[in-house]
N, C-alpha and C positions, 0 to 999 in steps of 0.2 A: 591796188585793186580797184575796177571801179563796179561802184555797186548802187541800185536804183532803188527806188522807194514808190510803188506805186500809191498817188495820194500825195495832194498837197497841202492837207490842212495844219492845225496846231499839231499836232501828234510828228506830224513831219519834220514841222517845223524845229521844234524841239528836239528830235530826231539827228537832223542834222546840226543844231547848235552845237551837240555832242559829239560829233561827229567832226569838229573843227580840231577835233584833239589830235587827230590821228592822220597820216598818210592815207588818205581817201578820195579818188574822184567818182562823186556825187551824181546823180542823176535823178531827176523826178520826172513824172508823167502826170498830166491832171490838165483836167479841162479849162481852168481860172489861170490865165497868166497873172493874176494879181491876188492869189491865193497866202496864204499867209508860208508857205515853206518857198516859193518861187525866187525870190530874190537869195535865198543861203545858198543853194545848193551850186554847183558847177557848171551844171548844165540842164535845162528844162526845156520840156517836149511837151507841147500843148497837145491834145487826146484824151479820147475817152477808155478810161481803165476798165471800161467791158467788152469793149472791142476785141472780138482774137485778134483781129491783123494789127492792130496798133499797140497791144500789148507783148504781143510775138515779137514784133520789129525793134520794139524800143530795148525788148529783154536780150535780144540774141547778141547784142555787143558787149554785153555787161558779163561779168563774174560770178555777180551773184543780186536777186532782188528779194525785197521785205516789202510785204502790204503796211500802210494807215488804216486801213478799213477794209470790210470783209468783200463789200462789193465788188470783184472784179472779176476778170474773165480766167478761172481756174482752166479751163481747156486749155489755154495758151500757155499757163504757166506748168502747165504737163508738158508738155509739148518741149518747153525750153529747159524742163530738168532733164527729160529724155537725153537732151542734144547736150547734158552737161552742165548748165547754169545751175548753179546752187538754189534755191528757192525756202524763204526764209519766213514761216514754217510750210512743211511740205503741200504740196496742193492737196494732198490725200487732208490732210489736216483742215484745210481750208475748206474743202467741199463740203467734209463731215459738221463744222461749226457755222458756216453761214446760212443753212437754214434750220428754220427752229425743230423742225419734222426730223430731220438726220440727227442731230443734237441730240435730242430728247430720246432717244430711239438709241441711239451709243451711249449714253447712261445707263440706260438699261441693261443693254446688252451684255456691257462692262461692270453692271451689279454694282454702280457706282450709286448709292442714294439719293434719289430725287423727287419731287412733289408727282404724286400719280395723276396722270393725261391720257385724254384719247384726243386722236389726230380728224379732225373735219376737213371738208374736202371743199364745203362751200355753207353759207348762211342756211341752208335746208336744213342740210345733218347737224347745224348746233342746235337746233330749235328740237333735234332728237335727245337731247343732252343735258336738260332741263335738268333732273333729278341730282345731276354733279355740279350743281352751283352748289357752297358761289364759287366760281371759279377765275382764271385770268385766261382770256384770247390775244394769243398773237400768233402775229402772220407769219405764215414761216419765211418769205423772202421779203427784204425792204423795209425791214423797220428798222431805227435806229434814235437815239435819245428820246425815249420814249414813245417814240412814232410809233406804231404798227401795236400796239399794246393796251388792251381793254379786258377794265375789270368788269366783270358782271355778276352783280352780287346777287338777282332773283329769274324767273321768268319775264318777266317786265323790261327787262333787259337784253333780253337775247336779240336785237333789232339792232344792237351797238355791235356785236361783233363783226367778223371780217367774212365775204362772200368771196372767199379764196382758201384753198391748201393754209393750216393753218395748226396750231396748237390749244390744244386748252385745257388749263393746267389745274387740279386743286387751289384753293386758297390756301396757303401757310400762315398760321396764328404765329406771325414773328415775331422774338425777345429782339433780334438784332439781325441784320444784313452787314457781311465783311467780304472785302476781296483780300485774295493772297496770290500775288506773283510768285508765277514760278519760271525758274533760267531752266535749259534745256543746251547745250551741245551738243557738237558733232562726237563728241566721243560716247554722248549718253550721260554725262556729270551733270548730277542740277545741283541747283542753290535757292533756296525761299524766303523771301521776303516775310518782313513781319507783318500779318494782317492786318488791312485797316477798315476803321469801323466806317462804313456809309449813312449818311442821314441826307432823304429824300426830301424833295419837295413835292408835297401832297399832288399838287395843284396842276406843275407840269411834269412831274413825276422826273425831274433831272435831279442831280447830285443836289445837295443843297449846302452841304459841308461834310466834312470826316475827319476823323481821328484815328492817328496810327501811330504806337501799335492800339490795336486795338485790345481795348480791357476784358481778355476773356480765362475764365476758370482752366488750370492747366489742363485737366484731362479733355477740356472742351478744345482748346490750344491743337493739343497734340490730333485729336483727331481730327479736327480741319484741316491740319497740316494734310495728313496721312491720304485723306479724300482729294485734297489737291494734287498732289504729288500723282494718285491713283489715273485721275482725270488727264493730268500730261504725261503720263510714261504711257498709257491707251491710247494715245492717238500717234507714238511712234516716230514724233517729229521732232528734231533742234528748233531752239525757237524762245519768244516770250512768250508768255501764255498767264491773262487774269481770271481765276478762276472764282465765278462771283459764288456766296455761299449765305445758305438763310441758317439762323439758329435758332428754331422754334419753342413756343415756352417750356417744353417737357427736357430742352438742351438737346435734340437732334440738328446731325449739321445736314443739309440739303444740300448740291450742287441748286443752282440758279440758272447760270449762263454760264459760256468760255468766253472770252473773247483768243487770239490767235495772234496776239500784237499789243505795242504798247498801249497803255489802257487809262483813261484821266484818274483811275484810284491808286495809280504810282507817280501823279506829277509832284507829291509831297518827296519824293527820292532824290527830286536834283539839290537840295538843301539839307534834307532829315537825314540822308543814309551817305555812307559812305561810297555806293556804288551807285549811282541811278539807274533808272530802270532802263533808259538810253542809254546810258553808257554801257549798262550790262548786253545789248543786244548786239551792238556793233563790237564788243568781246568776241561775241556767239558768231558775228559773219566775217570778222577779220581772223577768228581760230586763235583769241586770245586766250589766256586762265580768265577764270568767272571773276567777279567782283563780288567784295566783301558786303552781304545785305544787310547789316546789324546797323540799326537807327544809331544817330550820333545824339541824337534829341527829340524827346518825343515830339510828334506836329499836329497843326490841321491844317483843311483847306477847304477854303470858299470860292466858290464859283462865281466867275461875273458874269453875270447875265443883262442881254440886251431889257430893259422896263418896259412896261405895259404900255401900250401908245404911243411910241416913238420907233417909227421907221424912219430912216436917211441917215446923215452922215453923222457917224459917231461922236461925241461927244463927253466925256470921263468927270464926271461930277463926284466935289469929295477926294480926288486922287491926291492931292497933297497932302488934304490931312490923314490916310492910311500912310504914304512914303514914310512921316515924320512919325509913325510907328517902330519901335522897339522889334528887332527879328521878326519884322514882316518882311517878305519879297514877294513884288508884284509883277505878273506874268501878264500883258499885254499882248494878243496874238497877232496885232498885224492887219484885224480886218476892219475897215474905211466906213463899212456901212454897219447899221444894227437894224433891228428888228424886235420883237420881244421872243423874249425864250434864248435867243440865239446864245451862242457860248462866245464872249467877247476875250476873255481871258480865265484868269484865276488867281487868288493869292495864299501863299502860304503860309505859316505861321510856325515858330517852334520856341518850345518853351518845357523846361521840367515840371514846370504846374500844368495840372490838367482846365482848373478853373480860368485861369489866363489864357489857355486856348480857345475853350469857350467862349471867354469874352471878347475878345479883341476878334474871334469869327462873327459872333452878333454884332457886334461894333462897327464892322466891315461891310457885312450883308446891307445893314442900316446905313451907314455914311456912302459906300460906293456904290454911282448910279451909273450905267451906260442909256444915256438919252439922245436925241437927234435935234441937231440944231436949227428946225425949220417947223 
């Protein structure tokens, strides 16, 4: 079969590492010939993945294609399920989750739990909206690792939010934030991941570490499950699908977000779980049986992020002494340059102690720097 991947980034990357498993010719689209999936794949076509005519074109040879990211041109990928091509998860799917307005709105609709919102159209009508602090604004199109997302906790604040179509959501008094993967095939058969727990960074509001599974009270367990599963059998598509989830002090579970595609709170799978969450998708588009999601060992994982004041050519401070770590694996994505905030890699961690994972994630965060050599 051959099957494309629009999006070159880590997600891809990764994507296609797993992918090496299998009778597969590879295809990416993305605008970086030097993108971190660019050199795996079989064949790569420079382009922009919001272009119809360059998504169309790339897609019409292929079998079947899978998004990295939400950004792309759904018209096109209409277009080429019409004519046939598999399209992995459906563009209906895609259209409803990449903006935040449609999202929020098929929660509802679907009676699926989530923080109460009213929808702004421009900075005017939030400044009407005062009384529903404190709340969070985000934009409904283009935001992404915490891009597009402000919190506004009083009136004083209302100057921060977005002068566009846009969301704004209650604040949730959160015990914990957990994603839960969930498998989808074409016959309609899922399979769920054991949820893992997220821990944010205040500061730039990215992942900062996690732990999975994560530590929750069964009947709190079963009903996130229940909400997850709710949230991907509603949108009708085969597919991966992260279904992010708040669990507020009183123990309600809230949808958050979806994402539509593999998701950085399952890259602890290529190690912890018996099936990854790459491996599970390319099941899902080669019309495999699913893979088994039961942890082999509980995990965590820390994110490497590009350090504060260093743009230019990457540099990995600290890496030997994590390697010389005990069931660490360190994910290096490939990309030349840094910046601060940027997502340079990740590493994982697994261990029957929860204390040990803890530690050796602080140990991590602390010893491993990405800085620029100039």
């Amino acid at each position: 079969m051959k099957i494309g991947i629009l999006g070159g980034g880590q997600l891809g990357r990764m994507l296609l590492q797993a992918g090496a498993n299998y009778v597969v010719d590879t295809w990416v689209l993305e605008n970086d010939e030097n993108c971190p999936a660019a050199h795996l794949c079989h064949h790569f076509v420079k382009g922009d993945i919001r272009d119809f005519d360059t998504v169309y074109n790339f897609g019409k040879q292929l079998d079947a294609i899978t998004i990295e990211i939400e950004a792309v041109n759904v018209e096109a990928l209409e277009k080429l399920e019409s004519e046939g091509v598999k399209v992995y998860p459906r563009p209906a799917a895609i259209k409803t989750i990449k903006n935040k307005i449609t999202q929020k709105q098929f929660y509802k609709d679907n009676e699926v739990p989530t923080s109460a919102f009213v929808i702004t159209e421009n900075l005017g009508q939030l400044h009407n909206h005062a009384s529903f602090l404190p709340a969070v604004h985000k934009i409904g199109e283009g935001g992404y690792d915490g891009k597009g997302v402000q919190v506004i906790k009083d009136d004083k604040e209302l100057d921060k939010g977005f002068d566009a179509p846009s969301v704004l959501e209650k604040l949730v008094n959160i015990s914990k934030e957990v994603a839960i993967i969930v498998a989808i095939n074409d016959k309609g058969e899922s399979a769920i991941y054991p949820p893992a727990e997220m821990v944010f960074d205040q500061v730039l509001n990215l992942l900062d570490y996690q732990l999975s599974p994560a530590d929750l009270r069964r009947e709190i367990l079963w009903k996130a499950e229940a909400i997850a599963l709710r949230v991907v059998k509603g949108l009708q598509s085969p597919g991966l699908f992260a279904v992010e989830l708040f669990i507020d002090k009183n123990g309600d579970v809230l949808v958050n977000e979806t994402a539509p595609r593999v998701h950085n709170s399952g890259h602890h799978t290529i190690e912890a779980n018996y099936c990854s969450q790459y491996d599970m998708l390319w099941r899902i588009m080669l019309g495999y049986p699913l893979g088994n999601t039961a942890p082999i060992m509980p995990s965590s994982i820390v994110n490497i992020l590009g350090a504060e004041g260093h743009t230019g050519t990457a540099v990995y401070e600290g890496l030997d002494e994590v390697l010389k770590m005990e069931n660490v694996f360190v994910h290096l994505y490939g990309k030349t340059e840094t910046k601060p905030g940027r997502k340079m890699g990740h590493v994982t961690i697994i261990s029957n102690e929860k204390l040990d994972l803890t530690y050796k994630a602080h140990k991590i965060k602390n010893t491993l720097k990405v800085i620029s050599n100039q």
